[in-house]
C-alpha positions as CSV (number, residue, x, y, z in Angstrom):
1,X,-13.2,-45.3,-4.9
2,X,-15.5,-43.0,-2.8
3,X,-13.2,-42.9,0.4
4,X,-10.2,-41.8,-2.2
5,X,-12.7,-39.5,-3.9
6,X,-13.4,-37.9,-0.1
7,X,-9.5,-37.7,0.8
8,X,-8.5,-35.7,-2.3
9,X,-11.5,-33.4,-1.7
10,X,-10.6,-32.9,1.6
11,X,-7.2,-32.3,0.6
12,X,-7.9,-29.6,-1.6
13,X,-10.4,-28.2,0.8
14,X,-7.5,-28.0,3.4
15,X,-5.4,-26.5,0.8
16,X,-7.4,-24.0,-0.2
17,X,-8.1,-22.8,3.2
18,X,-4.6,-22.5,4.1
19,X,-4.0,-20.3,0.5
20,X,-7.7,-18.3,1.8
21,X,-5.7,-18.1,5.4
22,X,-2.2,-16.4,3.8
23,X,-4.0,-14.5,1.7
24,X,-6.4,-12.8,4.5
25,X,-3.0,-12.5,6.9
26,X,-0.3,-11.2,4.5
27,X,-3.5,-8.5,3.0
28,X,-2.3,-9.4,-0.6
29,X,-4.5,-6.9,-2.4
30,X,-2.8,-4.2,-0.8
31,X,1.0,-5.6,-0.7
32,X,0.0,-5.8,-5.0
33,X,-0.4,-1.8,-5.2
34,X,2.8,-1.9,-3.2
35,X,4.2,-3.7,-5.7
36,X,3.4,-1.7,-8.5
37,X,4.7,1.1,-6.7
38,X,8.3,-0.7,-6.6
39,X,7.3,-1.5,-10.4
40,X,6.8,2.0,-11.2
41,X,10.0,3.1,-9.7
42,X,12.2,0.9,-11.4
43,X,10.5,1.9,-14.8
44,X,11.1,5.6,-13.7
45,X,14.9,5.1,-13.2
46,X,15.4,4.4,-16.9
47,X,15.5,1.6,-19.7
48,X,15.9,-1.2,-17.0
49,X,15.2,-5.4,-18.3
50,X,11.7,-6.7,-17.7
51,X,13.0,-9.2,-15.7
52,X,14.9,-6.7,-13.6
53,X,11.7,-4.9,-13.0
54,X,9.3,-8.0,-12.2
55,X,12.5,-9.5,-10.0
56,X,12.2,-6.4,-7.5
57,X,9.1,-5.6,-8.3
58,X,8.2,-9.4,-6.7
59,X,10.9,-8.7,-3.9
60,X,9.1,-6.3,-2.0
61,X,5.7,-7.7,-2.8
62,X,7.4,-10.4,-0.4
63,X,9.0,-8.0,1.9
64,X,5.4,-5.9,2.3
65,X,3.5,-9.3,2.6
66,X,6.2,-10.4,5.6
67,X,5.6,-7.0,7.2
68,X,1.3,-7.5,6.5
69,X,1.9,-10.6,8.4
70,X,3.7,-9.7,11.6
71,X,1.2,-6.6,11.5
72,X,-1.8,-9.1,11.9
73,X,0.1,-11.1,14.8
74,X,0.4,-7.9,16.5
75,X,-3.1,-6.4,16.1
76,X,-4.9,-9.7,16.6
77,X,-6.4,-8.1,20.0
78,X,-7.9,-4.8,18.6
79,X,-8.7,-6.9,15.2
80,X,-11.5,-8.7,17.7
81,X,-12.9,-5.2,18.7
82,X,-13.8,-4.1,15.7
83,X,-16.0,-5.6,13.0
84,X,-14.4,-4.2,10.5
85,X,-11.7,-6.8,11.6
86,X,-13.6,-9.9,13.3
87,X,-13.4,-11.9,10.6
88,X,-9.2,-11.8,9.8
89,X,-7.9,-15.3,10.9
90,X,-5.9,-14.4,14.0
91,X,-9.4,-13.7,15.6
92,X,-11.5,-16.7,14.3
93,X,-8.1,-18.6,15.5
94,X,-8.3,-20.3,11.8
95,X,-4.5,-20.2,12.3
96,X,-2.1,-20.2,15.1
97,X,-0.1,-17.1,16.0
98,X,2.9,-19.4,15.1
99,X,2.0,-20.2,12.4
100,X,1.6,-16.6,11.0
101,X,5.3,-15.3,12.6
102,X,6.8,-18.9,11.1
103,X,5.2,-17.6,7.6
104,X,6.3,-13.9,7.8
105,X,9.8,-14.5,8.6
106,X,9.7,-16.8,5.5
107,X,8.5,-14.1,3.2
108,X,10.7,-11.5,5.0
109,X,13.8,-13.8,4.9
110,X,13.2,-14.3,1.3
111,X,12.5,-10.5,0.5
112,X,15.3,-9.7,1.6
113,X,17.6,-12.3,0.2
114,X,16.1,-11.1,-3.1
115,X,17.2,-7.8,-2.5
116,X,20.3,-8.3,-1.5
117,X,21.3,-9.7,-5.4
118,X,19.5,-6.3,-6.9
119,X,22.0,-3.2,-8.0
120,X,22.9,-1.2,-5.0
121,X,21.8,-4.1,-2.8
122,X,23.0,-2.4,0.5
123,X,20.9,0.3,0.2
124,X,17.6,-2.1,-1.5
125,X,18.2,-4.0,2.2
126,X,18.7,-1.2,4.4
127,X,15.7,0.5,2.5
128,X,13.2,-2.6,3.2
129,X,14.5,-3.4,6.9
130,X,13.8,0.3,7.6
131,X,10.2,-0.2,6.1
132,X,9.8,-3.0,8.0
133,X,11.0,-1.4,11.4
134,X,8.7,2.0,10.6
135,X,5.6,-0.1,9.8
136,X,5.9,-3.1,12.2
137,X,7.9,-0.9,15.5
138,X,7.2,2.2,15.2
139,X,3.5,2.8,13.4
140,X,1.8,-0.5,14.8
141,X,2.6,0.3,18.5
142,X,2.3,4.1,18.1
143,X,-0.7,4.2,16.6
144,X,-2.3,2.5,20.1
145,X,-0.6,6.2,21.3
146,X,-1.8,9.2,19.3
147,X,-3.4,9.9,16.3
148,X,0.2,11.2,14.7
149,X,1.0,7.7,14.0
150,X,-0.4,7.6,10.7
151,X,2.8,9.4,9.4
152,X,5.2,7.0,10.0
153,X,3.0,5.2,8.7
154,X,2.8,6.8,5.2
155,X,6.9,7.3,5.2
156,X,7.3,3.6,5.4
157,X,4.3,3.6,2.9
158,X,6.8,6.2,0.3
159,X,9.9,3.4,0.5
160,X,8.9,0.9,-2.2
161,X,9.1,3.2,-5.3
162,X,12.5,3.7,-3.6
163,X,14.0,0.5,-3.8
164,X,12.4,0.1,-7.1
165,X,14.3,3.5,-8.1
166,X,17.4,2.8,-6.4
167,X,17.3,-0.8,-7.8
168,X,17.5,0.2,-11.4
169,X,20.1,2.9,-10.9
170,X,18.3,6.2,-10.0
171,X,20.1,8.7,-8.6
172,X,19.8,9.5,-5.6
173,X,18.0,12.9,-4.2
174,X,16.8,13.4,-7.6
175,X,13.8,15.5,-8.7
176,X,12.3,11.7,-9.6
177,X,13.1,10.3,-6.6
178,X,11.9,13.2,-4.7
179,X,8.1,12.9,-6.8
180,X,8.4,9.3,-6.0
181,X,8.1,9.7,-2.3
182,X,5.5,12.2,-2.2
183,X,3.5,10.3,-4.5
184,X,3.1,7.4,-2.4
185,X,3.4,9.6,1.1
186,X,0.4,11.6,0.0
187,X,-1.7,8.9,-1.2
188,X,-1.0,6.9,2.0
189,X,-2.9,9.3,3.7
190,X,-6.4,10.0,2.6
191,X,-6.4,6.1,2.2
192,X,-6.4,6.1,5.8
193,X,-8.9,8.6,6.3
194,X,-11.3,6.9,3.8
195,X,-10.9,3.4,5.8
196,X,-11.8,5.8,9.1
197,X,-14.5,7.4,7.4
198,X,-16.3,4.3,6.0
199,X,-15.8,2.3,9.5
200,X,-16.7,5.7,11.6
201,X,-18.7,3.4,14.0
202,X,-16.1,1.3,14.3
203,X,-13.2,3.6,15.6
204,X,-15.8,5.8,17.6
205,X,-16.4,3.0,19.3
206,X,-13.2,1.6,20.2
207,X,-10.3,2.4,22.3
208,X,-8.1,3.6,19.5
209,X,-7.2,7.4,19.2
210,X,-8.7,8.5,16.2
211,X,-8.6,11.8,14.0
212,X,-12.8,11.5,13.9
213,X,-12.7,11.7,17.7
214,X,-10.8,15.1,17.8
215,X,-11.6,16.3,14.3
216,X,-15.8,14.5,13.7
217,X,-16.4,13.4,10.0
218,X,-16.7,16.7,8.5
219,X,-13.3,17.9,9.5
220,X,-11.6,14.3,8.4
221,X,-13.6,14.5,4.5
222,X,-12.1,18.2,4.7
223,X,-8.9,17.1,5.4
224,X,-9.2,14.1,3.6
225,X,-10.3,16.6,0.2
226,X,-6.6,18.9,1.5
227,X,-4.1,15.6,1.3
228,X,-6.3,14.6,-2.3
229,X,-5.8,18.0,-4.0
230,X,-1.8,17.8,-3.1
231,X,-1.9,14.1,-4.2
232,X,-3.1,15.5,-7.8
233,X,-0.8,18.1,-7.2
234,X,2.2,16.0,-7.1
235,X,0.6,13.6,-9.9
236,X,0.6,16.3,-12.5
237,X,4.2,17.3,-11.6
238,X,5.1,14.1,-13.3
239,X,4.1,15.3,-16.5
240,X,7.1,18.0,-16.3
241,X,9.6,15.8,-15.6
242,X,11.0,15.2,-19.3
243,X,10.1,11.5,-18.9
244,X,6.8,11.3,-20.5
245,X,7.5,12.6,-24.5
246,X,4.1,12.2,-25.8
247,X,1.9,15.1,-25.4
248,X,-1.1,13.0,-25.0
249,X,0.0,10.9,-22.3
250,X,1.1,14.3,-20.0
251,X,-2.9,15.0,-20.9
252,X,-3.8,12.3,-19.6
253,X,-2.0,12.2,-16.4
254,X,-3.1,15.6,-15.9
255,X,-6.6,14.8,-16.5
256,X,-6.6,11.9,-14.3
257,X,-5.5,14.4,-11.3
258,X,-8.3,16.6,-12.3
259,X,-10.7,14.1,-12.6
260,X,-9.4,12.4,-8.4
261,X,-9.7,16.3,-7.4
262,X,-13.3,16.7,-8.7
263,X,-14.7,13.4,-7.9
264,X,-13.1,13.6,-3.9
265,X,-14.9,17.1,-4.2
266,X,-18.0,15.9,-4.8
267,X,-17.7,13.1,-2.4
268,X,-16.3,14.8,0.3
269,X,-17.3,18.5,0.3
270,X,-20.8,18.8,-1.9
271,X,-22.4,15.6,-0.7
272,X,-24.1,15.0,3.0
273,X,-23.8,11.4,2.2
274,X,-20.7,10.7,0.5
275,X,-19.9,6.8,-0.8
276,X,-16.6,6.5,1.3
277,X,-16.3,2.6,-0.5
278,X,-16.4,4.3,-3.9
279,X,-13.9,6.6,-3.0
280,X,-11.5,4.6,-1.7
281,X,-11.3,2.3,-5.0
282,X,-11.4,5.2,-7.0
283,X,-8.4,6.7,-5.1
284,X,-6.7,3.5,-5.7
285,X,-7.8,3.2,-9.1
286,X,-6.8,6.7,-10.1
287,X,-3.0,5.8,-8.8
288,X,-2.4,2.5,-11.0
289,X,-3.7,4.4,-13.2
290,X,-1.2,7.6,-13.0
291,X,1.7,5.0,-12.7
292,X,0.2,2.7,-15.9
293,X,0.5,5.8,-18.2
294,X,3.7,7.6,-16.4
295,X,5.2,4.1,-16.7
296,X,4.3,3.5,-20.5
297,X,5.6,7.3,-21.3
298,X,8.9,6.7,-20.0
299,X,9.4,2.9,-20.8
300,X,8.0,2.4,-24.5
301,X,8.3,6.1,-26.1
């Protein structure tokens, strides 16, 4: 009874570190905000099903885990130079390289078989293989290069709401789908900078061209505070739209982009020792929660 008592332990020991393993390679907490992104922009195209909404909503959560995956195959070197990376799986070899290109071409294949049964599936697939090509080509390798790699970066960053959009019949260069993009281009950016602010040691030390080798801290929080303010910018744009009917839901959105501008200022221009951490989930915070009450105004009233 003991030795079977010891197998099944082990056997949920060895399954739980191979969910712990995906988890850490595919970088599921940020694949969900890209998600909810795709989310958002099917809820902004119009009266769409639930199911049609979770369906592609789940589709690129694939599609941007596949992509998280081949990103940590390719950075496994430079993941070992830096602490704030040691500990990802590729380095500690918990898991093969093989093993993380067999499970990315798995979530990728399946993405993308998803979104080829979505409305305007053409575009949804050529949308998601030219995410795939800007974050896993063309940012990954570039960013080795110059410091400009980071917006390629936040283009491929912009696409989800996209195929969300596109997948629930938005139209095409629309003032929606226009805020969509810069919404998620903007934010991309200053969640950069706040990952290179918090690890400063980290990138001063590697070999990686960095913004806080040319610019030091003081000019990245400055330009960090410039990309925030248009970020609220664009937010409050939303609630001119004609989407949002309720006048206390456009309040809130624009309060909520008051509120990002006033705390980054604080942060970023008023204090000598800013709390980059708090920052960074309160950047990420403030978006769910721009696309929680811009979602519920457009979906429900």
């Amino acid at each position: 009874m003991n030795r079977l008592s010891e197998e099944v332990d082990e056997s949920i020991a060895g399954v739980w570190s191979s969910f712990t393993v995906g988890w850490q390679l595919a970088k599921v907490p940020l694949c969900l905000l890209i998600s909810c992104s795709a989310c958002f922009g099917a809820i902004l195209a119009g009266r769409t099903a639930p199911f049609d909404v979770l369906y592609v909503s789940l589709s690129v959560f694939l599609l941007a885990m596949g992509g998280a995956t081949i990103n940590s195959a390719q950075e496994a070197v430079v993941d070992g130079e830096m602490k704030r990376t040691a500990h990802r799986p590729l380095v500690r070899q918990a898991v093969s390289r093989e093993f993380a290109v067999c499970l990315a071409i798995i979530l990728v294949g399946l993405a993308l078989i998803m979104l080829s049964q979505v409305y305007r599936p053409v575009v949804c697939v050529s949308l998601g293989i030219s995410a795939l090509i800007l974050y896993n080509a063309v940012y990954t390798p570039l960013k080795k290069e110059t410091i400009f790699a980071i917006f390629p970066g936040a283009v491929c960053g912009a696409i989800p709401p996209l195929i969300g959009y596109f997948s629930a019949a938005g139209a095409p260069f629309s003032y929606t789908s226009l805020l969509l993009f810069m919404l998620l281009f903007l934010w991309q950016v200053p969640h950069f900078y706040l990952v290179l602010l918090r690890h400063k040691d980290d990138y001063l030390q590697s070999n990686l061209p960095s913004f806080i080798k040319t610019l030091s801290e003081k000019g990245v929080k400055q330009l960090s505070y410039v990309w925030i303010c248009g970020l609220a910018l664009v937010m409050m744009l939303f609630s001119v739209t004609g989407g949002i009917n309720q006048a206390g839901l456009k309040y809130l959105v624009v309060f909520n982009a008051l509120l990002l501008v006033v705390i980054a200022g604080y942060n970023l221009v008023l204090r000598e020792s800013p709390a980059y951490r708090s920052l960074f989930v309160c950047l990420n915070i403030m978006l769910l929660v721009h696309m929680i009450t811009v979602g519920v105004g457009n979906y429900y009233l």
